[in-house]
Each structure stands twice: as C-alpha cells, then as structure tokens.
mmCIF file of the N, C-alpha and C atoms, coordinates in Angstrom:
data_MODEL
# 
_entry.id   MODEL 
# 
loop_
_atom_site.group_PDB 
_atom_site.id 
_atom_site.type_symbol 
_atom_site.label_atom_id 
_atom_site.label_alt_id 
_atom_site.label_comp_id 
_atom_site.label_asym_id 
_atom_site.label_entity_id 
_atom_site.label_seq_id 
_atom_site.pdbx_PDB_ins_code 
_atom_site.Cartn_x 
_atom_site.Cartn_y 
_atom_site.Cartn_z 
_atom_site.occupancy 
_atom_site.B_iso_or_equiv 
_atom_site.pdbx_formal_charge 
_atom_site.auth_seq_id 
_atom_site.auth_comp_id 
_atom_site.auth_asym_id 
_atom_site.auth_atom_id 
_atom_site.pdbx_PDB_model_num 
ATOM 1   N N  . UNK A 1 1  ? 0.840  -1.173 0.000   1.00 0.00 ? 1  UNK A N  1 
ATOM 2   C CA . UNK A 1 1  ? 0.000  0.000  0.000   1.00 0.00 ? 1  UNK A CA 1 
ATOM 3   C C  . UNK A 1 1  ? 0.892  1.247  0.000   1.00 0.00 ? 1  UNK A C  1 
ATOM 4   N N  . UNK A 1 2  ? 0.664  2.124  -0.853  1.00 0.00 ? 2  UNK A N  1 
ATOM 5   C CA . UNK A 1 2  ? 1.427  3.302  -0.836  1.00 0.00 ? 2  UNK A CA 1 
ATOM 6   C C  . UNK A 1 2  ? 0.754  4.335  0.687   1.00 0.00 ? 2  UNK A C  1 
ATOM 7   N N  . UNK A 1 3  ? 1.574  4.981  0.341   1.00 0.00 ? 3  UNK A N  1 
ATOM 8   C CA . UNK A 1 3  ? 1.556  5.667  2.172   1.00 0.00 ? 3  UNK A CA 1 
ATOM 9   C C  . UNK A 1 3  ? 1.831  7.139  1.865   1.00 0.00 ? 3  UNK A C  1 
ATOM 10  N N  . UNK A 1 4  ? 2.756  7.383  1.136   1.00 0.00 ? 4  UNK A N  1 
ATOM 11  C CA . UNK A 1 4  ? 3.243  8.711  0.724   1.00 0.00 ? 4  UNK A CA 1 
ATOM 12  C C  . UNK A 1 4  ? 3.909  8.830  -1.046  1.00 0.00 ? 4  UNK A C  1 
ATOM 13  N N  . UNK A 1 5  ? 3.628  10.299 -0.867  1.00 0.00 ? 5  UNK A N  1 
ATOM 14  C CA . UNK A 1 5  ? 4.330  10.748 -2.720  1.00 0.00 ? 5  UNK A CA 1 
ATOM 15  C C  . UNK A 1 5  ? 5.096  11.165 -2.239  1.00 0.00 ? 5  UNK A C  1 
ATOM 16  N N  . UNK A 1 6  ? 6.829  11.148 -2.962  1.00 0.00 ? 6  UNK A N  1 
ATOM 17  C CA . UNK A 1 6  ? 7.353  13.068 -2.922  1.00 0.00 ? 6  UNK A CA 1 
ATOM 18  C C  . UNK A 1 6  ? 7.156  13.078 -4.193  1.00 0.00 ? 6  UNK A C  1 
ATOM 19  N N  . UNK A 1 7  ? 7.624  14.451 -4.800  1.00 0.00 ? 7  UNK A N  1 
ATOM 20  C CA . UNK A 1 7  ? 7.470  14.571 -5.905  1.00 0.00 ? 7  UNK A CA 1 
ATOM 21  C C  . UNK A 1 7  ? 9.022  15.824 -5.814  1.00 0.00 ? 7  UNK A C  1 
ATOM 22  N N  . UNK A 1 8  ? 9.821  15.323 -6.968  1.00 0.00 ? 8  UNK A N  1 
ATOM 23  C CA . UNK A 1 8  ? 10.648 16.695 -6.885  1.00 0.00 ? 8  UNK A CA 1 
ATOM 24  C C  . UNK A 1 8  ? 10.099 17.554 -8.188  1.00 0.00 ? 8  UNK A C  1 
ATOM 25  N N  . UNK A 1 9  ? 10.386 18.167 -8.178  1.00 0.00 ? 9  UNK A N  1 
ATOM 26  C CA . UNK A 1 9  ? 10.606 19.144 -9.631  1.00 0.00 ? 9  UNK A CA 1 
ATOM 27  C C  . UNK A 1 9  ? 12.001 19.832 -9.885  1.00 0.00 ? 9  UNK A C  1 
ATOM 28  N N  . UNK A 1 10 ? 12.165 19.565 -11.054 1.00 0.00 ? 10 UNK A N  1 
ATOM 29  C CA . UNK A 1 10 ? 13.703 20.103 -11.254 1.00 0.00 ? 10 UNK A CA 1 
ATOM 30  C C  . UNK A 1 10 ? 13.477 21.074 -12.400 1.00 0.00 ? 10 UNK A C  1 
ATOM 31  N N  . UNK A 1 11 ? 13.644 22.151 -12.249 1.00 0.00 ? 11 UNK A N  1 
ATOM 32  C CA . UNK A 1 11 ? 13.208 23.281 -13.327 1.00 0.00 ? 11 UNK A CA 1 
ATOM 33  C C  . UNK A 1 11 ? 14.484 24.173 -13.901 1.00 0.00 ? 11 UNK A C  1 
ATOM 34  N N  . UNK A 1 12 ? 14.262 24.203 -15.533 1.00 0.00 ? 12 UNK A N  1 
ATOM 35  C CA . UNK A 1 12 ? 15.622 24.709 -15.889 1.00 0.00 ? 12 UNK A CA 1 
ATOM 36  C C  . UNK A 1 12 ? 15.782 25.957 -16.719 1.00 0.00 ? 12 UNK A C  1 
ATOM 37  N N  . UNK A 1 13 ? 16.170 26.491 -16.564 1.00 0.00 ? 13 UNK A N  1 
ATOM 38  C CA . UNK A 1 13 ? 15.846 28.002 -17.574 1.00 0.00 ? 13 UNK A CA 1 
ATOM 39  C C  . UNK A 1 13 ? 15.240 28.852 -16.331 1.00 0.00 ? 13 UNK A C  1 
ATOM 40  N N  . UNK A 1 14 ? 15.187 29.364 -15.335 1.00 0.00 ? 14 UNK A N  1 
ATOM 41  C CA . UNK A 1 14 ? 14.268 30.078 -14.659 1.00 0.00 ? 14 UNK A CA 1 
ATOM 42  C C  . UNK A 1 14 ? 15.148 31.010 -14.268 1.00 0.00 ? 14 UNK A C  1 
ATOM 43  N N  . UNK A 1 15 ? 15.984 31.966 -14.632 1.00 0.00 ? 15 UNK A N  1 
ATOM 44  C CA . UNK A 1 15 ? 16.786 32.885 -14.229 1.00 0.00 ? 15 UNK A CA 1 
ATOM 45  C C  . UNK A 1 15 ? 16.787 34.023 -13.130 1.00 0.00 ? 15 UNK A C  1 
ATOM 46  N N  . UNK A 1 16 ? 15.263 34.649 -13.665 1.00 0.00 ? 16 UNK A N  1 
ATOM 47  C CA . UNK A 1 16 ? 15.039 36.106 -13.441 1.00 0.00 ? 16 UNK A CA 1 
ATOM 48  C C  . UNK A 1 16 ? 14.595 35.950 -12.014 1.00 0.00 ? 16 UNK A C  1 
ATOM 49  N N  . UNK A 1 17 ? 14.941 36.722 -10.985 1.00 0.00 ? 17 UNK A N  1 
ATOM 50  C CA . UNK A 1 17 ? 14.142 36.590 -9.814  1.00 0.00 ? 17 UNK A CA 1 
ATOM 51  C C  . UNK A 1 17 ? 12.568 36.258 -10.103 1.00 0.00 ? 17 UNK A C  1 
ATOM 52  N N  . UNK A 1 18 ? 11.800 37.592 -10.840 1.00 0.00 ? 18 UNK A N  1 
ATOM 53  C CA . UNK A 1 18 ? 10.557 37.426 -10.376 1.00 0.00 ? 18 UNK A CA 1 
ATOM 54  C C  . UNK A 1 18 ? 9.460  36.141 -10.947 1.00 0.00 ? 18 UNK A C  1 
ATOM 55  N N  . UNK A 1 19 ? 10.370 35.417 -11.951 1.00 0.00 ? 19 UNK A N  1 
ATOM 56  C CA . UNK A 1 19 ? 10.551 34.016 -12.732 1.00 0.00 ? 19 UNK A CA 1 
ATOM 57  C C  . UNK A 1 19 ? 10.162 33.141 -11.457 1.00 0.00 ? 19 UNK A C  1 
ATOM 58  N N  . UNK A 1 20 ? 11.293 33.474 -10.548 1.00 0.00 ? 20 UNK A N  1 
ATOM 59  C CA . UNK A 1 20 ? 11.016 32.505 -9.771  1.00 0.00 ? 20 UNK A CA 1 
ATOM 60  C C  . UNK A 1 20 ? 10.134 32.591 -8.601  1.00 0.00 ? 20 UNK A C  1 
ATOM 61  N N  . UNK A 1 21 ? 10.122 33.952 -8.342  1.00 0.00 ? 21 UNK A N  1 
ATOM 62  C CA . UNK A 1 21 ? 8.845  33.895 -7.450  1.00 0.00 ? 21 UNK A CA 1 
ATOM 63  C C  . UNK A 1 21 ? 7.241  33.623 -7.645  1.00 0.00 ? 21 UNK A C  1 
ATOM 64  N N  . UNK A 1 22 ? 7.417  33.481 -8.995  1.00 0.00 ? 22 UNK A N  1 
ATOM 65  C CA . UNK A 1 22 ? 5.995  33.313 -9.401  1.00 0.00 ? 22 UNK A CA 1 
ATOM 66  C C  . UNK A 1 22 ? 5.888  31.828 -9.691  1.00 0.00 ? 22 UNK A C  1 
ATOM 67  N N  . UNK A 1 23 ? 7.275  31.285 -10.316 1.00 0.00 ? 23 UNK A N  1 
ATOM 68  C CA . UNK A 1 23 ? 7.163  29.554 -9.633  1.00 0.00 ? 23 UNK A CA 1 
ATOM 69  C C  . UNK A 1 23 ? 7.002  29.294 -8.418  1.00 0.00 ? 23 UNK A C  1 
ATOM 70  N N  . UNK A 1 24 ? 7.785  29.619 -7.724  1.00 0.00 ? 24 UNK A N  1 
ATOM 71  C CA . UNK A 1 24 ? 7.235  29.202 -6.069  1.00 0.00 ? 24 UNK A CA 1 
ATOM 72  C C  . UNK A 1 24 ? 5.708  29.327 -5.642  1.00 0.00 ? 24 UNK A C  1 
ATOM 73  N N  . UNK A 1 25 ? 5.277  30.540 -5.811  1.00 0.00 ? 25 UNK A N  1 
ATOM 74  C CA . UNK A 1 25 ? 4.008  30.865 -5.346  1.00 0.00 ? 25 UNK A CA 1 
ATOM 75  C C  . UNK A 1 25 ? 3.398  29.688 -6.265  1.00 0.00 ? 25 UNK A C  1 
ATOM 76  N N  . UNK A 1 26 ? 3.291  29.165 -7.258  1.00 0.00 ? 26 UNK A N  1 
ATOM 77  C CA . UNK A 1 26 ? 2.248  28.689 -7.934  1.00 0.00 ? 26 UNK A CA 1 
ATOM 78  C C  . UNK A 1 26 ? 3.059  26.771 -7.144  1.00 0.00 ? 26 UNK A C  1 
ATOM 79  N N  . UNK A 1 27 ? 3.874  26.680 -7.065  1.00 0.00 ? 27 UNK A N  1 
ATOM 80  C CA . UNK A 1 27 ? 4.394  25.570 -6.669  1.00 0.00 ? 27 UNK A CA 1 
ATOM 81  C C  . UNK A 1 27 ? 3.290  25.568 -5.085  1.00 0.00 ? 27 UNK A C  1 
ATOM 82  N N  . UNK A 1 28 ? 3.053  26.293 -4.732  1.00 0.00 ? 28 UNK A N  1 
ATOM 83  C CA . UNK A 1 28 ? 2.227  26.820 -3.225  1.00 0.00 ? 28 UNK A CA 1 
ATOM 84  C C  . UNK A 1 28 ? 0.741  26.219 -3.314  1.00 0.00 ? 28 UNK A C  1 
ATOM 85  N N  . UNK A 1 29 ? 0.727  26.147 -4.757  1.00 0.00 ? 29 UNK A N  1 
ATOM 86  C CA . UNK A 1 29 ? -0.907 25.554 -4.160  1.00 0.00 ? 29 UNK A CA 1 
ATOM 87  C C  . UNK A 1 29 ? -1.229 24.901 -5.626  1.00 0.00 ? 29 UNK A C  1 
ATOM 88  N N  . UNK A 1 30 ? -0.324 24.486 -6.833  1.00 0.00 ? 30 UNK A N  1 
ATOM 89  C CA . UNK A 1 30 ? -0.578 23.946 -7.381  1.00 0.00 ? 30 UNK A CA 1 
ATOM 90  C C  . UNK A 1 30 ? -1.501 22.519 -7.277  1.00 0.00 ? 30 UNK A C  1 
ATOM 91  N N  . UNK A 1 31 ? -0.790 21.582 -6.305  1.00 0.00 ? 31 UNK A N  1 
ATOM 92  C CA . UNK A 1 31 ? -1.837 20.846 -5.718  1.00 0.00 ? 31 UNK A CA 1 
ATOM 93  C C  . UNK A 1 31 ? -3.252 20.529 -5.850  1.00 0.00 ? 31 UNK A C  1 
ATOM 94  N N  . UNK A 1 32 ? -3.905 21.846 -4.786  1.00 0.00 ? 32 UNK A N  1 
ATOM 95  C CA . UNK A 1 32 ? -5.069 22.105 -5.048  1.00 0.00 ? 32 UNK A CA 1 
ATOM 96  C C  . UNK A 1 32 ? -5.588 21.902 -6.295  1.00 0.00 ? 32 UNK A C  1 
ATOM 97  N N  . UNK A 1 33 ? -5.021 21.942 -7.145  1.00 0.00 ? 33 UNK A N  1 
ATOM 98  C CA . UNK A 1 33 ? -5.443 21.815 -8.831  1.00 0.00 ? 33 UNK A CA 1 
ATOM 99  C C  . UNK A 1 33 ? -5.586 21.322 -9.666  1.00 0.00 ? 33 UNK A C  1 
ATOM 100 N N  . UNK A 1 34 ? -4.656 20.075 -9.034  1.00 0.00 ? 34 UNK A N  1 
ATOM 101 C CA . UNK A 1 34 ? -4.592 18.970 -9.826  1.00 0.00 ? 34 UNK A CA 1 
ATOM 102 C C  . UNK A 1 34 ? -5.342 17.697 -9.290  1.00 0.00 ? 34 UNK A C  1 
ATOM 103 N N  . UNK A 1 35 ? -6.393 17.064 -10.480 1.00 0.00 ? 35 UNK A N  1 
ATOM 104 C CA . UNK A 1 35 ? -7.282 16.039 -10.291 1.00 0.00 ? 35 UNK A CA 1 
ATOM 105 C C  . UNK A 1 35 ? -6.580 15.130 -9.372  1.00 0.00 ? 35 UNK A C  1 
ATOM 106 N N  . UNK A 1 36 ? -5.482 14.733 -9.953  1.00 0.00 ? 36 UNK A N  1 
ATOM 107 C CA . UNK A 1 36 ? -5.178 13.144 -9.446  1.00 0.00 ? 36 UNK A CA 1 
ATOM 108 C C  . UNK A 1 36 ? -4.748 13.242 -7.699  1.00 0.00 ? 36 UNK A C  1 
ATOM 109 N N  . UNK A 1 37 ? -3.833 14.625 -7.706  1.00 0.00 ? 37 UNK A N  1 
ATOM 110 C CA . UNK A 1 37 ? -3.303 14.919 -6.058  1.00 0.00 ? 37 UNK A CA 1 
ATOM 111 C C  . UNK A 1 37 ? -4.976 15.112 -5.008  1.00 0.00 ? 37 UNK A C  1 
ATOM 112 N N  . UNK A 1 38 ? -5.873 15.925 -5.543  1.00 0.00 ? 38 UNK A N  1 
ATOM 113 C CA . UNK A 1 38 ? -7.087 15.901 -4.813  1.00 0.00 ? 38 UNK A CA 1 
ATOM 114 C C  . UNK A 1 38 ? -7.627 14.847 -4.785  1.00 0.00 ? 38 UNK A C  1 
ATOM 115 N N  . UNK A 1 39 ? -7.528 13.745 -5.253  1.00 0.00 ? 39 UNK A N  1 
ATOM 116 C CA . UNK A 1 39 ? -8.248 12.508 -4.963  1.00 0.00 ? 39 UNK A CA 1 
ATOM 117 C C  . UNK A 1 39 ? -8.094 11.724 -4.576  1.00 0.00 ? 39 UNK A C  1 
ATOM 118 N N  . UNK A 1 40 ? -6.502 11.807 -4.070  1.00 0.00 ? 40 UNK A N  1 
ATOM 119 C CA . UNK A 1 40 ? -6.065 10.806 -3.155  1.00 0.00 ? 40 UNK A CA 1 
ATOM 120 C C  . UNK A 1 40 ? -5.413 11.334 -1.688  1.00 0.00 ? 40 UNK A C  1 
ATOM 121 N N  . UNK A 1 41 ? -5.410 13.071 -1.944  1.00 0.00 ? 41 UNK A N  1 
ATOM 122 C CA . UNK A 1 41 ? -4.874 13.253 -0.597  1.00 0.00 ? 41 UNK A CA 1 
ATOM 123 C C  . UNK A 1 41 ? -5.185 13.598 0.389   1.00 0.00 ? 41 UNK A C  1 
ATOM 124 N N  . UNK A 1 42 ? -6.664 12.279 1.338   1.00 0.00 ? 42 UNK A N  1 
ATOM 125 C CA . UNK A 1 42 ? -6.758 11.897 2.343   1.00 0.00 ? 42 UNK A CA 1 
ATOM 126 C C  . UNK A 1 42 ? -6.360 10.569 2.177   1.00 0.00 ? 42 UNK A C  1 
ATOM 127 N N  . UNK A 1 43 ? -6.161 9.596  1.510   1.00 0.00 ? 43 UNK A N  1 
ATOM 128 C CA . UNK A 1 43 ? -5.219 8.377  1.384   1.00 0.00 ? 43 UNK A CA 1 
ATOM 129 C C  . UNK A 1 43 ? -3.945 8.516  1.949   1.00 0.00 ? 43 UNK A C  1 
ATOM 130 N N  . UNK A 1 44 ? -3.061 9.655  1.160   1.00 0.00 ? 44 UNK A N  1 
ATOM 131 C CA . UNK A 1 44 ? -1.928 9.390  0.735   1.00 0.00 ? 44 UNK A CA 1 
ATOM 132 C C  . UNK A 1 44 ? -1.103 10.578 0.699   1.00 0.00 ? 44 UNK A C  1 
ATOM 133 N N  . UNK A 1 45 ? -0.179 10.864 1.742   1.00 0.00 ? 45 UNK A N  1 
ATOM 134 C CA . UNK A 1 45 ? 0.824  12.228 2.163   1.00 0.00 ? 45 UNK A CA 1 
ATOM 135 C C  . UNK A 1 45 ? 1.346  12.419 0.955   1.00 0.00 ? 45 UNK A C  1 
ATOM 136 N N  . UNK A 1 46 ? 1.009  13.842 0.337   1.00 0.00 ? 46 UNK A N  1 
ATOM 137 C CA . UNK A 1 46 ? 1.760  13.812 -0.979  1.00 0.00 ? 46 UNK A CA 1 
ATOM 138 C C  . UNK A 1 46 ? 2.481  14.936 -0.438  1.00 0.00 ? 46 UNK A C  1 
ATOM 139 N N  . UNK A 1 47 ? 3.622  15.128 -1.013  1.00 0.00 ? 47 UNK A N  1 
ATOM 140 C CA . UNK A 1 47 ? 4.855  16.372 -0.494  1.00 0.00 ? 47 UNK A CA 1 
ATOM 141 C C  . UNK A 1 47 ? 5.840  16.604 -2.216  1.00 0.00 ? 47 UNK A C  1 
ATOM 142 N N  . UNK A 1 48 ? 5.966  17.705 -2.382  1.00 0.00 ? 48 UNK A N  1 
ATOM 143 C CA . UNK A 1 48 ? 6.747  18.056 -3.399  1.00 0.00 ? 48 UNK A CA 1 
ATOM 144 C C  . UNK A 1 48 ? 7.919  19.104 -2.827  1.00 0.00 ? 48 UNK A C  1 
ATOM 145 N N  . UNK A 1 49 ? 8.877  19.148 -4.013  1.00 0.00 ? 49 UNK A N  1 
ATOM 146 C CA . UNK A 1 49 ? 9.709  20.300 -3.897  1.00 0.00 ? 49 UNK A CA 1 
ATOM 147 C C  . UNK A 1 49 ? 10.507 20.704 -4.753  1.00 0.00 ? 49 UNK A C  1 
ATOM 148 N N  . UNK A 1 50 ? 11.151 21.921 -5.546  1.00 0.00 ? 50 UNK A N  1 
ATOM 149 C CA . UNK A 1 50 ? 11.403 22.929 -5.950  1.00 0.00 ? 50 UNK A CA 1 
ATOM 150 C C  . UNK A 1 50 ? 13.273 22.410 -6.083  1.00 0.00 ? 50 UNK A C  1 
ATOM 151 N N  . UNK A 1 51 ? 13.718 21.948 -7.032  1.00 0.00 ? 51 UNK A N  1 
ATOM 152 C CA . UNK A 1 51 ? 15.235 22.322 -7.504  1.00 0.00 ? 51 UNK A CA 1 
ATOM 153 C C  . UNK A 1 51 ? 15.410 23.082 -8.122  1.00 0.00 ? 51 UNK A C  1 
ATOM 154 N N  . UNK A 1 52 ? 16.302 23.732 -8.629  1.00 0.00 ? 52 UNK A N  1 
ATOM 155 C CA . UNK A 1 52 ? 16.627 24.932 -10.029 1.00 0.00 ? 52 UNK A CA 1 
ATOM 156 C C  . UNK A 1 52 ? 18.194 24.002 -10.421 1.00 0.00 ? 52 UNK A C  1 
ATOM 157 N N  . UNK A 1 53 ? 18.377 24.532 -11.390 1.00 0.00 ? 53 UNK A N  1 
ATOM 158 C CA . UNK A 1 53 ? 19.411 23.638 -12.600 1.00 0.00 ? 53 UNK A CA 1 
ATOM 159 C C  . UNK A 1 53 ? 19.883 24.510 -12.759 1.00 0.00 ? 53 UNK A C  1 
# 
C-alpha cells in the first residue's frame, strides 16, 4: 500500500528573480489543482519540492 508521494521538480531556464517567485508561489498551491493529487490526498501524504538547474 502506498503511504506517501514526494514529488521533486527540477526546473531549468528560470533565471530572473521574479521568474522565480511566481514559480514558487504557484508551486504553493498547485496541488489544489490537480485532479489526481485531490483525490487521493486523504489516502496518501503527498509532499513536493522545488530544484533549479
């Protein structure tokens, strides 16, 4: 039985500061948004996070 997600993201080209603040913020509640993460996460601890290249 799965128990938990991570999820990384590794993002490349994102230079400009405000580039990246507007990835983060949307990294903030992307979640919420997506079908498959809302339908399982009272099942299943999903956790992501943010690399730059």
């Amino acid at each position: 039985m799965v128990k938990r997600i991570h999820v990384t993201y590794t993002l490349q080209g994102v230079a400009a500061d405000e580039d990246r603040e507007k990835v983060e913020r949307v990294h903030g509640f992307h979640a919420d948004y997506c079908p498959v993460a809302r339908s399982i996460k009272d099942a299943i601890d999903i956790t992501t996070e943010l690399q730059y290249a």
